[in-house]
N, C-alpha and C positions, 0 to 999 in steps of 0.2 A: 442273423442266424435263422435257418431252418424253424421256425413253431411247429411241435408233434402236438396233434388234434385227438380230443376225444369227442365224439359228439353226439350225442345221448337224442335217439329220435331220429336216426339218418332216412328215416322213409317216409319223414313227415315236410311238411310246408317249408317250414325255415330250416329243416337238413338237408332237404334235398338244394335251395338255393346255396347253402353251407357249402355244400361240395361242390355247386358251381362257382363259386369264387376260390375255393380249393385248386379247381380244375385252371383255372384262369391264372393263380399263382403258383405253379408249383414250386418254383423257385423258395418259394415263401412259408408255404405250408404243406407237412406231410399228416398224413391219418396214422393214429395210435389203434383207438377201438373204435366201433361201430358200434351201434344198438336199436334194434327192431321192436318192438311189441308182438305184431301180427304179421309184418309184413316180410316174409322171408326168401319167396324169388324176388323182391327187388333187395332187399339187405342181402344175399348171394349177390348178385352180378355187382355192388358196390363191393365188397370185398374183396371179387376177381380182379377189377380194375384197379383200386387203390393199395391192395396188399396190406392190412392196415394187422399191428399184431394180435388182435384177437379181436371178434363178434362178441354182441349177446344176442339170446333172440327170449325177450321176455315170457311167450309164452312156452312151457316147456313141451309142448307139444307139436312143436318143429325144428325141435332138437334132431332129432337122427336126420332130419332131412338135411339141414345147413350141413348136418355133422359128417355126414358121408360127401355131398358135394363137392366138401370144401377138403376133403382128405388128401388130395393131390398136392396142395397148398399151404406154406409154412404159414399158418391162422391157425391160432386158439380158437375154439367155439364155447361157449357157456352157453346157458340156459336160466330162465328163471329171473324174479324179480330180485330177488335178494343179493343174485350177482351182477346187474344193472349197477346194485347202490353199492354195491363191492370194489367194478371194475374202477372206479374214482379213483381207488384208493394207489394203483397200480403206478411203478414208478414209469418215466419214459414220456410221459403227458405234461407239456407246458401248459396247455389250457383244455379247461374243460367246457365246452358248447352244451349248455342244457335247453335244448328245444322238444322237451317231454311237454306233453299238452297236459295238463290240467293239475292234482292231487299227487300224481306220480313221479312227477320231479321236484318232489319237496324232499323225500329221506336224502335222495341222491344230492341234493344239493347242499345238504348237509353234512353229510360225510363226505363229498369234496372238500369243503371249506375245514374240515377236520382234519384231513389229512393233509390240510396247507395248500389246496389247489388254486389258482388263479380259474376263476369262474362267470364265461361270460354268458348272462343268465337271458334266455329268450321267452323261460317258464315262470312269469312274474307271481303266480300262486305259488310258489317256494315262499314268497317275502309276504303275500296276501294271507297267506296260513298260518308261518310259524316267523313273523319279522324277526321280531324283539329275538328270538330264538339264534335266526340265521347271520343277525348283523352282531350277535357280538359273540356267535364262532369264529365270523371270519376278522373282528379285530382281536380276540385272543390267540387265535393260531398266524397275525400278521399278517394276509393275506386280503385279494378284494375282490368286487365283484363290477363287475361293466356291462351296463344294459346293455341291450340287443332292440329291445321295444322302444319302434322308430322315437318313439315321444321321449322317452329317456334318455336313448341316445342323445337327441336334442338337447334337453338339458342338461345333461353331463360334457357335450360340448359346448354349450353357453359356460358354462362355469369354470372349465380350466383356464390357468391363469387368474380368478377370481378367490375374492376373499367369500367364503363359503357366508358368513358372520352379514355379508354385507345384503344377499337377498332378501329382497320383502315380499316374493310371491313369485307364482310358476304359473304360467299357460298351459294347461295339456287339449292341445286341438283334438277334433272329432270331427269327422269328415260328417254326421246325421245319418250315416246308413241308409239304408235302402226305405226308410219310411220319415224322412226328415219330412216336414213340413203335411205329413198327413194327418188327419182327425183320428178320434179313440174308435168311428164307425168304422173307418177307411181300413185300419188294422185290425180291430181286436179278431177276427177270421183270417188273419192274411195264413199263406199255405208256406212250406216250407221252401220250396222253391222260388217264390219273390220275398223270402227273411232270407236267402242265402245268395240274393242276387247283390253284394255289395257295390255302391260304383265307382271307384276307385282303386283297394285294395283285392288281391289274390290272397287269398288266406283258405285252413284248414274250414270244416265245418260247424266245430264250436267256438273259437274264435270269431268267425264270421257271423253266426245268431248272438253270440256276446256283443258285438258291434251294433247287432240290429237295436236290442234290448236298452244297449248303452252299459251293460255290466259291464264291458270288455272296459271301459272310461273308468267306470266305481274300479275296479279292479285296479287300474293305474294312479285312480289317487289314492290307493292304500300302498301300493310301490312307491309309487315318491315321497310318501312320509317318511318309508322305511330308508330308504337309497340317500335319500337328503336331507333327511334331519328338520323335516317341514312340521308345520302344525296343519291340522285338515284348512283350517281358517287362510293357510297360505297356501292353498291350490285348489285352481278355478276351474273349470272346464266349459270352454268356448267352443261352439261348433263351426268349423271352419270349410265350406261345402269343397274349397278347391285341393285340401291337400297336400300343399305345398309345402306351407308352414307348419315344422312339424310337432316345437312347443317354443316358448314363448320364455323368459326368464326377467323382472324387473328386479331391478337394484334400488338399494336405498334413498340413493338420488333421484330416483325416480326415470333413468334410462331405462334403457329396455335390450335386448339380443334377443335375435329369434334363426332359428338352424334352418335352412329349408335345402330342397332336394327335391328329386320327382319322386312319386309313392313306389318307389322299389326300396323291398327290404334286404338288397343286397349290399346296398350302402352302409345302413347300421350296420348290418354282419360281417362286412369287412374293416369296417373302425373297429371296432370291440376286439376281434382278431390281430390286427393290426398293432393294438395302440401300445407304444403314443406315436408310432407313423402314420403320417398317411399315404397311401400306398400309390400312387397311379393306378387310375383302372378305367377299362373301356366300359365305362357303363353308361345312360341315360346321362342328358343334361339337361337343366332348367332352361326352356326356353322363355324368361318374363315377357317377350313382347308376345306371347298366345296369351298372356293373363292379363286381361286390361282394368281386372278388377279380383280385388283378394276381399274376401266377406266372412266377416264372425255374426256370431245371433248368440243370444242365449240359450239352454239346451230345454226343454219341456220336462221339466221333473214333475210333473201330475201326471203325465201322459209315461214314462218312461222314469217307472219307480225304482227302479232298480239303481240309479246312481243316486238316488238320496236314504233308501236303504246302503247301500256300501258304506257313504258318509256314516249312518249309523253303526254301523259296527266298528267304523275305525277310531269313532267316539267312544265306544264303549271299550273297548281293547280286548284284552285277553284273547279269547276262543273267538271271539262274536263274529271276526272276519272267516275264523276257520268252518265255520256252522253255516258262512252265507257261499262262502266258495262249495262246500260239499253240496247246500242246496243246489244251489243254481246247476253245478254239474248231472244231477240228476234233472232239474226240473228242463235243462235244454236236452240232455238225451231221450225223455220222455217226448217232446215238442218231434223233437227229428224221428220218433218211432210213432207220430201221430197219437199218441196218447193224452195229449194236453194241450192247450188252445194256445197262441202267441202272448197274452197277455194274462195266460195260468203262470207264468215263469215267476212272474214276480211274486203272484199269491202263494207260492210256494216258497218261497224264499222267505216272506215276512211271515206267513206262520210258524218258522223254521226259529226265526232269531228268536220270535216270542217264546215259545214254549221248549225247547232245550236248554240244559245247564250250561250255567254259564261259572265259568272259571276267571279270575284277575291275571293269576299267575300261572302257566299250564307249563308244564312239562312237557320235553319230546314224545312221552309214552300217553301224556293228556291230547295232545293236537289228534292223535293216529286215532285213540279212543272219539273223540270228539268228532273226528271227520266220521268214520263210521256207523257211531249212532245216528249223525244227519245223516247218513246216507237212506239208512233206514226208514226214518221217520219222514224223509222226505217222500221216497216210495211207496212208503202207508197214505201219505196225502193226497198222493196223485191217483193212486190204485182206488180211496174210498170214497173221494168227491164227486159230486156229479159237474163239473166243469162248465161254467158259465160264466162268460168275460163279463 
């Protein structure tokens, strides 16, 4: 049967490929809703094309614009954030694609999994934020959730057909970013444009400086605790320069599976859509005889603090991951607005976790509260130091 698509972000990184495997299957997948932030002449022309039953355009300040355009056209337009984490709720939606960058696809993802959505999630701070919160809406309302984040993806294909019980640890590769193998001189200056130079992956530009940092990694092993029922102690993270292998899964017996592919994230976003088919698609194939060598190292956590901060918050629990995700989102938009050095990110982050309240048990209404203080507190940091790597 036809899957109706909602997909949250359609003018960002992973919506815009979303619709190119849309485009490639139609057979397969039609658009329900669309949802923009800022970006409202390309969320227009995705609308023209796909006819999907209704827009959002989150800031409400390009409302009449979409809203007249699109008057010609059986589309609903809404406005506003609050109709973003609304449109979820709407029936006609088999799945719902959450490719919202950062904070903002955490209500949404929530009130999907509330109103019993199948949710295949690309926004892994939904689970970084509020886990404990998100995984057991979505096993009370019976419902799941299927990465999108190639390394999940991976391991959520290593494991089916697998006795979940029987895993003793997870690989999550990292390709090193664009400063793998450099000294604390060679970077603590580096500019925004060689932290945005990834070599492998096409990604948004927070994603991409998260990569550089290594949070974009910390970030992923607080997803796969949540996703898979891991302890931090059972997920490793390997730096793997080629990319291919995209995680890694051993078993009790000490075998091993590992998922690999060429680095297009069209492949996860078409399994996740897809599943449990796999679909035929003309995309990239692995060619192993260009790879005459596949190489892991271990990753510099002195030098790239930031994923052994992650590990600490995921130890701590509660807020502590929600405190490091709002830091870090400030302290990388600060970086990309030249306000703060490459290796201010992390100083920001760990003054963050120390001196903020910390919660065991938080509530939906505690994460919202708790992101926003860090928000604050973090931009007091950045605004009052005098910034020296």
């Amino acid at each position: 049967m036809r899957k109706q698509l909602t997909i949250l972000g359609s003018t960002g990184s992973i919506g815009l490929q979303a619709l190119d495997v849309v485009r490639n299957h139609p057979e397969r997948f039609g658009i329900e809703v669309l949802t923009a932030q800022n970006n409202v002449d390309l969320l227009y022309r995705q609308a023209i094309e796909f006819q999907p039953n209704a827009v959002v355009i989150g800031n409400p300040d390009h409302y009449s614009k979409l809203r007249d355009g699109l008057k010609k056209f059986p589309v609903k337009v809404f406005a506003g954030e609050d109709a973003i984490s609304q449109i979820v709720e709407m029936d006609g939606t088999d799945i719902i694609l959450n490719a919202l960058v950062g904070y903002a696809g955490m209500i949404p993802t929530y009130m999907a999994l509330k109103a019993g959505k199948l949710v295949a999630l690309a926004n892994k701070e939904s689970l970084v934020i509020a886990g404990e919160l998100i995984m057991a809406e979505a096993a009370k309302n019976h419902t799941a959730i299927i990465p999108v984040d190639s390394e999940h993806s991976a391991i959520f294909q290593c494991l089916v057909g697998e006795n979940p019980g029987s895993v003793e640890k997870v690989y999550l590769t990292a390709s090193g970013g664009p400063f793998r193998g450099r000294s604390r001189s060679e970077i603590e200056m580096a500019g925004i444009d060689e932290a945005l130079n990834h070599p492998n992956w096409s990604m948004g530009n927070k994603i991409t400086i998260d990569s550089a940092t290594m949070m974009n990694k910390g970030l992923e092993v607080i997803e796969a605790h949540w996703l898979f029922g891991l302890t931090p102690d059972q997920i490793e993270v390997v730096i793997h320069p080629q990319s291919v292998i995209h995680s890694i899964v051993q078993f009790a017996d000490g075998s091993m599976k590992a998922q690999m592919g060429v680095p297009d994230m069209k492949l996860p976003i078409l399994y996740a859509l897809a599943f449990p088919e796999r679909v035929p698609a003309d995309l990239p194939r692995l060619d192993l005889t260009k790879y005459t060598q596949l190489t892991f190292e271990q990753p510099d956590k002195e030098l790239f603090r930031n994923l052994p901060l992650a590990y600490q918050a995921l130890a701590a629990g509660g807020n502590a991951p929600c405190i490091l995700n709002a830091a870090n989102e400030m302290a990388v938009k600060a970086f990309l607005e030249n306000r703060l050095p490459f290796l201010g990110i992390a100083s920001v982050i760990e003054q963050c976790l120390e001196s903020m309240h910390y919660l065991l048990h938080p509530a939906i209404e505690d994460y919202i509260t708790t992101h926003h203080q860090t928000t604050e507190q973090a931009n007091q940091i950045i605004s009052e130091q005098s910034w020296k790597s």
